[in-house]
MIZATOR-228136 format. One record per residue (C-alpha): residue in one letter; x, y, z. Coordinates in steps of 0.5 Angstrom, whole numbers, plus 500, padded with zeros to 3 digits. Last residue first. Example, Ala and Ser with C-alpha at 12.3 -4.5 7.8 and 13.67 -1.06 7.14 Angstrom:
# MIZATOR-228136
  rest   px   py   pz
     S  527  498  514
     A  525  491  516
END
This chain:
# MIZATOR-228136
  rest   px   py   pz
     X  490  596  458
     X  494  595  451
     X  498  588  453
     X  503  587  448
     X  504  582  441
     X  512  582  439
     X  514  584  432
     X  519  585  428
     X  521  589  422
     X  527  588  419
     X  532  593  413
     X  538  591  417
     X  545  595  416
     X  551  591  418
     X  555  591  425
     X  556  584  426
     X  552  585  433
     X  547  588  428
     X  545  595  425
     X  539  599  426
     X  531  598  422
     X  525  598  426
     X  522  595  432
     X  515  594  432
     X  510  593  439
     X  503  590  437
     X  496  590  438
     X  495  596  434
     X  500  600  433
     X  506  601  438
     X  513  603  436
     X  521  602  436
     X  526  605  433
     X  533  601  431
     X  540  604  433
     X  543  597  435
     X  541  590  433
     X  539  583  435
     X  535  580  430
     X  530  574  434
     X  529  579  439
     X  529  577  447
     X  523  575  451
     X  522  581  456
     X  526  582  462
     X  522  586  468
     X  522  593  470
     X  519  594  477
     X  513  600  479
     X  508  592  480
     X  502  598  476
     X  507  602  472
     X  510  595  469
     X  517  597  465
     X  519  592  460
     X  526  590  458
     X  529  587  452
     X  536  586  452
     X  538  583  446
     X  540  588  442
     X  537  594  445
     X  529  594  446
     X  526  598  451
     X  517  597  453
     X  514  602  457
     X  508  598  461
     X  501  601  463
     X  498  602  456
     X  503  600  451
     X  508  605  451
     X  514  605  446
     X  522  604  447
     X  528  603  441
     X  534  604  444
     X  542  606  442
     X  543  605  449
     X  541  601  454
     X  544  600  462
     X  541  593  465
     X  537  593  471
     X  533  599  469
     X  532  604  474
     X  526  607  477
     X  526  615  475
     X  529  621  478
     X  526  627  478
     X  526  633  472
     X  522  639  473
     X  518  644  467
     X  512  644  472
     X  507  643  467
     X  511  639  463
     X  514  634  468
     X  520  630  466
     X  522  624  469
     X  529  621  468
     X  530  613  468
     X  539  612  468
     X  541  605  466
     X  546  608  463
     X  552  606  458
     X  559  609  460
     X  565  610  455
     X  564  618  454
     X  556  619  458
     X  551  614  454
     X  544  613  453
     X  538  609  458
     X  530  613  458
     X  528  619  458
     X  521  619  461
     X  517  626  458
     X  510  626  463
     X  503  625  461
     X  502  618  464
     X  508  616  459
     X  510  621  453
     X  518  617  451
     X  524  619  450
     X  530  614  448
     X  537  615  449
     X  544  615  444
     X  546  623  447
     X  547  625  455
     X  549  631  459
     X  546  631  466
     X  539  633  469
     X  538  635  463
     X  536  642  462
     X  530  645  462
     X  527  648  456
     X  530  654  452
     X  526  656  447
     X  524  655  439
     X  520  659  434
     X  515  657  428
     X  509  660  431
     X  504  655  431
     X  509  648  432
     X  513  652  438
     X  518  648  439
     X  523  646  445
     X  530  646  446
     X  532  641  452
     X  541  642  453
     X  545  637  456
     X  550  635  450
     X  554  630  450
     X  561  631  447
     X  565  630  442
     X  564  636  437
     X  556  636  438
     X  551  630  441
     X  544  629  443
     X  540  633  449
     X  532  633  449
     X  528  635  444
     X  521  638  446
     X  517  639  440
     X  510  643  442
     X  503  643  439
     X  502  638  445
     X  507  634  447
     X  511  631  441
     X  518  628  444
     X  524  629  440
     X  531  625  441
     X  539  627  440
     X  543  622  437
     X  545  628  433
     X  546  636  433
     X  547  643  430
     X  544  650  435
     X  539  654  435
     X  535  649  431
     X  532  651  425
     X  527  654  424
     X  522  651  419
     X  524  648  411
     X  518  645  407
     X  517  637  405
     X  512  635  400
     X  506  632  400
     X  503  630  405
     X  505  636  410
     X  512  634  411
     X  516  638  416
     X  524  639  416
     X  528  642  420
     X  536  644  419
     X  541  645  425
     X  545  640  421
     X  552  637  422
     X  557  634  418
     X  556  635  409
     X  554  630  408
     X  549  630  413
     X  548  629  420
     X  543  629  424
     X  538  635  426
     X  531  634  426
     X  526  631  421
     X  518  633  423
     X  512  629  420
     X  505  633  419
     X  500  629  422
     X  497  636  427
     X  504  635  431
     X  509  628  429
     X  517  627  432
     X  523  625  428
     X  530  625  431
     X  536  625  427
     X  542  621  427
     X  542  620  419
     X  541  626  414
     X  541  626  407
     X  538  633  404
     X  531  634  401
     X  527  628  405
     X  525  623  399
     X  517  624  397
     X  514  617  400
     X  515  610  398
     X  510  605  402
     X  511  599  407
     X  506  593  408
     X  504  589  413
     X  497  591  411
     X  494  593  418
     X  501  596  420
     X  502  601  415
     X  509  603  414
     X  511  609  412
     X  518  611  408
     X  522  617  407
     X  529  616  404
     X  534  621  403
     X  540  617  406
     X  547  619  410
     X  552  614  407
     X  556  611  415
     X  562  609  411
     X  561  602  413
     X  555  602  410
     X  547  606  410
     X  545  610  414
     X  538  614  417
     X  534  618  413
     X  526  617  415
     X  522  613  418
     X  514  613  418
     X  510  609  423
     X  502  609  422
     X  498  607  427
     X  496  613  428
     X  501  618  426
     X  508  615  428
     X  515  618  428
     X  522  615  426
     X  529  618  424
     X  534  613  423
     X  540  611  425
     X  540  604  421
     X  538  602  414
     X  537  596  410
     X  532  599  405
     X  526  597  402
     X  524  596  410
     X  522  589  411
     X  515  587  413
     X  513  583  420
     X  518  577  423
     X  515  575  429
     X  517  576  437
     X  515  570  441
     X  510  572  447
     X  505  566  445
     X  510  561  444
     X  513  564  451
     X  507  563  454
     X  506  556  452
     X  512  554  454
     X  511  557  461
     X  504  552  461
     X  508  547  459
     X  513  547  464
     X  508  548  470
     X  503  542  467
     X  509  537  466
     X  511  539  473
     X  504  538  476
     X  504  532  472
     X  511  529  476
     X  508  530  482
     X  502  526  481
     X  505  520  479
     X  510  521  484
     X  505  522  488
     X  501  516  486
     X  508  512  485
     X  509  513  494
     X  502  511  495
     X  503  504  491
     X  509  503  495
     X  506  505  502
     X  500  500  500
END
């Protein structure tokens, strides 16, 4: 009788094991990352905003030598399906892009003949020449609130840059913001529960796990929830109630309602200088160059909660 009871509990117990590990397998599977529809270019360090669900990507390089590029190409994410669009006028990578009453903002980088102040907007047609910024940059991030373009940091003759430049959309001007809390460049800017979260980037050699909050009302930083890996070179988007960041094969998800980051599945292409975005039911990782440092044109996608 001992003997029988024994081999039921262990019988027991190993289904329950089963159970557990099929369960974990299944969720993985369910939160796998899929390939979506590839860029009509392999293109890294591009300039990237989004107008509904649609995603648009702008410059970028290409090669060892870094070619700046003109391209401008909108993603529709309900076809999987991307389209050409009137080039930008100048080449320009390491820009930042940012979208106000639908028309798509272009923002610093650099060009090929080094680094531009110059701001371009389309209308949906054709691109126009706005003020430039105060002063030239790249690796820099722009951030839409309102009818305003905030852009945060960047870099400029070997050094990080802590200023924050905001523009007024309507008048066509720019003003001073608040300064970083230290200089930084390579991060990500998101608009979480209506306030700026800058999110990772590089100081010299260090790369951070740094999370600063911005108010725009008060115009105040705080320190943010670090994140247990340093990223740079990111992509990171909102998906209700959580912040998604991806690097390479670091892909990390800050959860609002636990107040704690968690590991999230790693990519099936790891790559640098990408952009990130959410549309429908998805997070998108665009374009950025590999760990074999080459060009990629691929687009993934992981399902995300909404709520």
């Amino acid at each position: 009788m001992r003997l029988g009871l024994w081999l039921a509990l262990a019988a027991l117990g190993a289904f329950a094991l089963f159970l557990v590990v099929a369960t974990r397998v299944g969720d993985a599977e369910a939160a796998a990352w899929e390939r979506a529809a590839s860029m009509s270019q392999r293109r890294s360090y591009i300039a990237a905003t989004q107008v509904g669900d649609a995603i648009y990507t702008a410059g970028g390089m290409v090669g060892e030598t870094g070619r700046p590029l003109a391209t401008f190409s909108r993603y529709l994410p309900s076809d999987d399906r991307w389209e050409t669009l009137t080039r930008l006028p100048v080449p320009t990578r390491a820009a930042a892009a940012a979208a106000v009453g639908g028309r798509v903002y272009v923002l610093g980088g650099t060009t090929p003949d080094g680094n531009t102040a110059a701001v371009w907007a389309w209308d949906g047609e054709r691109w126009a020449a706005r003020a430039p910024l105060p002063e030239p940059r790249f690796n820099h991030s722009a951030l839409a609130i309102g009818d305003e373009i905030w852009v945060f940091g960047g870099y400029r003759e070997g050094r990080e840059l802590r200023d924050v430049l905001v523009y007024d959309s309507r008048a066509d001007r720019w003003r001073e913001g608040p300064p970083l809390p230290r200089p930084n460049h390579a991060f990500d800017v998101v608009l979480f529960r209506g306030e700026a979260w800058l999110i990772g980037g590089r100081i010299d050699e260090e790369v951070l796990r740094d999370v600063w909050i911005l108010d725009p009302e008060t115009e105040r930083w705080r320190e943010g929830p670090a994140m247990p890996r340093p990223m740079e070179l990111l992509g990171a988007a909102v998906a209700g109630d959580e912040i998604h960041a991806v690097w390479e094969s670091t892909y990390q998800v800050y959860d609002a309602r636990a107040g704690a980051w968690r590991d999230g599945p790693t990519p099936r292409v790891t790559r640098h200088a990408l952009a990130a975005f959410v549309a429908g039911r998805f997070l998108y990782t665009v374009g950025g160059c590999t760990t074999a440092l080459r060009d990629s044109p691929i687009v993934e996608r992981i399902a995300v909660r909404r709520r």
